[in-house]
Biopython code that builds the backbone (N, CA, C, O; Angstrom):
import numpy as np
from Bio.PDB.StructureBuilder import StructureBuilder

atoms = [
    (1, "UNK", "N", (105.362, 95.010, 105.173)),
    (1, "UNK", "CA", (104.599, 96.223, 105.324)),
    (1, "UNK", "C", (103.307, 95.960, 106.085)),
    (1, "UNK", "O", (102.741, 96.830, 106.748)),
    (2, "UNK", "N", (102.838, 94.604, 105.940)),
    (2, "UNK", "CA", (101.206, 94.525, 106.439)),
    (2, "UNK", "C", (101.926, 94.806, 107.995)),
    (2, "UNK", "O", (101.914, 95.911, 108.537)),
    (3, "UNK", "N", (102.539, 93.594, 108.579)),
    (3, "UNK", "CA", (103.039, 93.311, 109.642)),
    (3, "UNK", "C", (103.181, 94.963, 110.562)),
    (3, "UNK", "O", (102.669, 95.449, 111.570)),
    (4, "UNK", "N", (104.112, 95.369, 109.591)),
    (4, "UNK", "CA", (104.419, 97.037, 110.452)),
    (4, "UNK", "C", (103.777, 97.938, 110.635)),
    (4, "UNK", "O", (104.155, 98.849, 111.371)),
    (5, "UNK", "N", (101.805, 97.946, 109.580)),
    (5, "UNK", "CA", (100.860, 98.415, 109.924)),
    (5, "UNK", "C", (100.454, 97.470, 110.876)),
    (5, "UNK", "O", (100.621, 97.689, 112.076)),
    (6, "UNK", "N", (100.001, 96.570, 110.510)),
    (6, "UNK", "CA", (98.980, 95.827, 111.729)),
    (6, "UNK", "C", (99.860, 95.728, 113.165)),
    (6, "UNK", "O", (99.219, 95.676, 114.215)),
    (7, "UNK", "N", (101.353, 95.701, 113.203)),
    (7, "UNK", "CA", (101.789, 95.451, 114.638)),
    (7, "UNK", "C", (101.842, 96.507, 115.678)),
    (7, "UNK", "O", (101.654, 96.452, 116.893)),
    (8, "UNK", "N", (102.258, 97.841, 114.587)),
    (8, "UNK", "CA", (102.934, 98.793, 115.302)),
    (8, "UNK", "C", (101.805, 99.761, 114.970)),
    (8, "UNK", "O", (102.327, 100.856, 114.760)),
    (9, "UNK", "N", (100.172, 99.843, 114.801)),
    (9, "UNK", "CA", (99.339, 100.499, 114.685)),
    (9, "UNK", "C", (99.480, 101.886, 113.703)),
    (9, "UNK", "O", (99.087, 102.992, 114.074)),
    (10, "UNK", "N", (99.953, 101.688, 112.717)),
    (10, "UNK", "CA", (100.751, 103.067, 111.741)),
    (10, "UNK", "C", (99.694, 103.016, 110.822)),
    (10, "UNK", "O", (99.075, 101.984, 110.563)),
    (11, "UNK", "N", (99.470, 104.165, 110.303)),
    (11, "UNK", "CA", (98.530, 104.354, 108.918)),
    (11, "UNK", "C", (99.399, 104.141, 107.686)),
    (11, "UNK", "O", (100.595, 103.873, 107.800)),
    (12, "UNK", "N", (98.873, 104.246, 106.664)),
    (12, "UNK", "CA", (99.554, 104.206, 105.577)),
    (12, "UNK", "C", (100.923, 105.125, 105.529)),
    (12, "UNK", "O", (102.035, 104.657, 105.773)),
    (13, "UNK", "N", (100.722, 106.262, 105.239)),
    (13, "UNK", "CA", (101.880, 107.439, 104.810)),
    (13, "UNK", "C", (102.838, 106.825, 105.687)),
    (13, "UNK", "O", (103.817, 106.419, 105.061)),
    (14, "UNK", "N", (102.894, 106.599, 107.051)),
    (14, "UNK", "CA", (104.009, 106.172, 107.510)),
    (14, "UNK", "C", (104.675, 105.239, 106.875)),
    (14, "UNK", "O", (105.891, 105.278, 106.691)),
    (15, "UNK", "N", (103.918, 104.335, 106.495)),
    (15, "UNK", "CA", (104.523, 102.884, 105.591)),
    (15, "UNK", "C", (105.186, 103.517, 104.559)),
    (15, "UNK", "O", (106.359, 103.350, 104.227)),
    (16, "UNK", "N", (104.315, 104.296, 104.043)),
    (16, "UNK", "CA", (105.017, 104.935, 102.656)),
    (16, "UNK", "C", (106.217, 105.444, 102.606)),
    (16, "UNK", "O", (106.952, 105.418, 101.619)),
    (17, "UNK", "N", (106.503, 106.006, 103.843)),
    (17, "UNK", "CA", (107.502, 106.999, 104.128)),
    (17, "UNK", "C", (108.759, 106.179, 104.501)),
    (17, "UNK", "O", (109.910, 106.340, 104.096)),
    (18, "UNK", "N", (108.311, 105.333, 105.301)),
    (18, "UNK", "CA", (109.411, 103.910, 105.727)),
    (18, "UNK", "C", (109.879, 103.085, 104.918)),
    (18, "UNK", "O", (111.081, 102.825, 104.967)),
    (19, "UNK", "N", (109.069, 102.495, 104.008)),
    (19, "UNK", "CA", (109.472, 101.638, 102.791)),
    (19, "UNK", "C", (109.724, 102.203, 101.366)),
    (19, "UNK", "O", (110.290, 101.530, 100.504)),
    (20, "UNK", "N", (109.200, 103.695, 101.116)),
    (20, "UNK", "CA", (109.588, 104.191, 100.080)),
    (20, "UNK", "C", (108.730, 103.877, 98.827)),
    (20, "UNK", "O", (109.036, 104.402, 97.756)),
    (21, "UNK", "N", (107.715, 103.077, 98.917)),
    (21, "UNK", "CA", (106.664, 102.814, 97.595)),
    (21, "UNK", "C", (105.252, 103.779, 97.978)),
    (21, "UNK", "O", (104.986, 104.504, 98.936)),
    (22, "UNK", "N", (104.726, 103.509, 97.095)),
    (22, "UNK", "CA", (103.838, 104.768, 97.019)),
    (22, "UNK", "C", (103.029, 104.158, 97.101)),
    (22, "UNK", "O", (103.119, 102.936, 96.988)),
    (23, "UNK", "N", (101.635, 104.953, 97.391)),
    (23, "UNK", "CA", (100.160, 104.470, 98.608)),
    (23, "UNK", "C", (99.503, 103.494, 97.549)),
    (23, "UNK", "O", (99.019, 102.434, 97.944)),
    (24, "UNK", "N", (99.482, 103.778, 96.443)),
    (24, "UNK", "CA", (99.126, 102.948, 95.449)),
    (24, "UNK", "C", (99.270, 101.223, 95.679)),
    (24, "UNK", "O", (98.458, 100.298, 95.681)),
    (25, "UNK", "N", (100.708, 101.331, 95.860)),
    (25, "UNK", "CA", (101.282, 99.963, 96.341)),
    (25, "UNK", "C", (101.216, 99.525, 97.289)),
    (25, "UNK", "O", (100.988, 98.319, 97.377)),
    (26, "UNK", "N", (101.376, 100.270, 98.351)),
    (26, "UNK", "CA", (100.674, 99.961, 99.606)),
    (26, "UNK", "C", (99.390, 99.423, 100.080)),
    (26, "UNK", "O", (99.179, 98.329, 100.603)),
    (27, "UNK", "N", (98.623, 100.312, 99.829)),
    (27, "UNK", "CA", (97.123, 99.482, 99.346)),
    (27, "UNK", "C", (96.718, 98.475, 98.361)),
    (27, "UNK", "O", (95.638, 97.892, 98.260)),
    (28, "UNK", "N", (97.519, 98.402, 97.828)),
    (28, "UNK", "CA", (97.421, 97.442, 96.924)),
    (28, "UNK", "C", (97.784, 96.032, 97.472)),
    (28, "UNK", "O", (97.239, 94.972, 97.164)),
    (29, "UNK", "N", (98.823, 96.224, 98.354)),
    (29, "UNK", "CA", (99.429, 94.908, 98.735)),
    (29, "UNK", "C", (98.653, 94.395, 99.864)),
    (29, "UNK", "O", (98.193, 93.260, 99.994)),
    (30, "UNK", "N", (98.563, 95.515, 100.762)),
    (30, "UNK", "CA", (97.617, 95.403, 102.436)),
    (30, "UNK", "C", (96.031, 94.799, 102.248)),
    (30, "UNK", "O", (95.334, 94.323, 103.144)),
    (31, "UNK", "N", (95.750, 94.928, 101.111)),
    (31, "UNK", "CA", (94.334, 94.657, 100.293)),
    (31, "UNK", "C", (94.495, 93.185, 100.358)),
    (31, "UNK", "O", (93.711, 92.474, 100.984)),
    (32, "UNK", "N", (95.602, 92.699, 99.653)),
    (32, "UNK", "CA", (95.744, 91.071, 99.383)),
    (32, "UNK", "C", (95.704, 90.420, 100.626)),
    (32, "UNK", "O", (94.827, 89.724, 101.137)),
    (33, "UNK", "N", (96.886, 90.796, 101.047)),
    (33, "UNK", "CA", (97.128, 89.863, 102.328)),
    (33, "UNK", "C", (96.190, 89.990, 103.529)),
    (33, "UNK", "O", (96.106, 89.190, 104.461)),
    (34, "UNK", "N", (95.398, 91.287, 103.336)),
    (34, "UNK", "CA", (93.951, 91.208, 104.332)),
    (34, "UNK", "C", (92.679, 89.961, 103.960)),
    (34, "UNK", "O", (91.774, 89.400, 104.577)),
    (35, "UNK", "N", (93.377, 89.943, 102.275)),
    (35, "UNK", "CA", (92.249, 89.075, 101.856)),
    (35, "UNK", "C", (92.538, 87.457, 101.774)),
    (35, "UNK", "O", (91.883, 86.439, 101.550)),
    (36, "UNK", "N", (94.008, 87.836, 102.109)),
    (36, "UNK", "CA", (94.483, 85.857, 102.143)),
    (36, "UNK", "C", (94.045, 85.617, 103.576)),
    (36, "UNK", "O", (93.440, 84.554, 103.719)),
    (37, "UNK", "N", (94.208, 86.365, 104.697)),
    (37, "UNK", "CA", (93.957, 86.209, 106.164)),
    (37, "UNK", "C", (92.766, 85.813, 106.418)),
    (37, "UNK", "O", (92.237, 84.950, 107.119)),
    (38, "UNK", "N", (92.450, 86.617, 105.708)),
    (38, "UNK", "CA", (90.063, 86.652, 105.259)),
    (38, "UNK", "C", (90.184, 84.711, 105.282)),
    (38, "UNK", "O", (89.707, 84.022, 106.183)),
    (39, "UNK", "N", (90.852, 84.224, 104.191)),
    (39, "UNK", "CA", (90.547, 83.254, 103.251)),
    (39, "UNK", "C", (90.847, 81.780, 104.310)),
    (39, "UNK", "O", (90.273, 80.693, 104.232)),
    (40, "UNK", "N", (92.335, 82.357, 105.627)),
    (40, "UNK", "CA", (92.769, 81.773, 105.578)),
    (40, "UNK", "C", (91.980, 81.393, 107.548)),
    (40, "UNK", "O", (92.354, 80.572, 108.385)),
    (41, "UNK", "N", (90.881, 82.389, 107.595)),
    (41, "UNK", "CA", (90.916, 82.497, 109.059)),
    (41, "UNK", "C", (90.215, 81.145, 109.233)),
    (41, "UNK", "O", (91.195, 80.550, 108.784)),
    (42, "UNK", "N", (89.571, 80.399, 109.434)),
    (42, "UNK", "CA", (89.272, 79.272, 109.804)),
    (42, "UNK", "C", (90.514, 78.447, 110.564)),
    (42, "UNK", "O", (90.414, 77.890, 111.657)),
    (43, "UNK", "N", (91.684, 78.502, 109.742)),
    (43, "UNK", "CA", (92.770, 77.620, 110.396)),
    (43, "UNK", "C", (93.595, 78.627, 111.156)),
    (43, "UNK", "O", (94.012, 78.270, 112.259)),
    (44, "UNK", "N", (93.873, 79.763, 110.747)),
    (44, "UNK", "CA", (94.579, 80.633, 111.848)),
    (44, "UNK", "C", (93.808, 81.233, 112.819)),
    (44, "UNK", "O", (94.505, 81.545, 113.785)),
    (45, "UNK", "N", (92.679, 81.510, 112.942)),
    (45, "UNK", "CA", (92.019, 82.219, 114.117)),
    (45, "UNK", "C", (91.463, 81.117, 114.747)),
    (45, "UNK", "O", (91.450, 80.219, 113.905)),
    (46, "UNK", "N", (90.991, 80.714, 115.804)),
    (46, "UNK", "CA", (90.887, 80.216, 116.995)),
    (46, "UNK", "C", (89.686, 80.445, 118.177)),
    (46, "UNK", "O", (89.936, 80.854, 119.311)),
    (47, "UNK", "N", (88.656, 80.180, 117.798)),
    (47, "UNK", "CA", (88.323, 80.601, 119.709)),
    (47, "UNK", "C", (88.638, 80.130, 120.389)),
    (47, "UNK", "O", (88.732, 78.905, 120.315)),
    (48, "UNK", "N", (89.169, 81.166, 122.004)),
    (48, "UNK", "CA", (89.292, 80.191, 123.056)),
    (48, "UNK", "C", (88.564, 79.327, 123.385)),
    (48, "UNK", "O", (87.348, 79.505, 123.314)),
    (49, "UNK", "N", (89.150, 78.021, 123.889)),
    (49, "UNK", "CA", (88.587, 76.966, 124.969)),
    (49, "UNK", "C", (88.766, 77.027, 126.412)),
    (49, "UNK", "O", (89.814, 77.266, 127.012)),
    (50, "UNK", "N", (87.375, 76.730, 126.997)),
    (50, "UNK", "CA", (87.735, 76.907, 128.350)),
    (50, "UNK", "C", (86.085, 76.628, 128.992)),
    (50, "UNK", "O", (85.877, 76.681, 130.204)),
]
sb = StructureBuilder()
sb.init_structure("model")
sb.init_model(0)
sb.init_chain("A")
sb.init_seg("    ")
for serial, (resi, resn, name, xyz) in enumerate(atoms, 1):
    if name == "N":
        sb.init_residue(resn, " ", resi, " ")
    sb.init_atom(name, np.array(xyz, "f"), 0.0, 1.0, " ", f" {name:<3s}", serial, name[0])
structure = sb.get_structure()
């Protein structure tokens, strides 16, 4: 669900509507994994070199 908001630029209800769980859960989940990304950006984000 994060993936299909963050890739394909969709708001919630769409998610909701696509996966069938309710906004509750949705936000609930998009919350975490925004916050593991948060946790995790040092090794996944990057500035360019050049």
């Amino acid at each position: 669900m994060f993936l299909h908001v963050v890739g394909h630029n969709q708001i919630s209800k769409v998610v909701h509507n696509t996966f069938t769980r309710s906004m509750e859960t949705i936000s609930r989940y998009f919350k975490q994994v925004m916050y593991a990304v948060g946790e995790l950006r040092g090794e996944m984000i990057r500035s360019p070199t050049g």
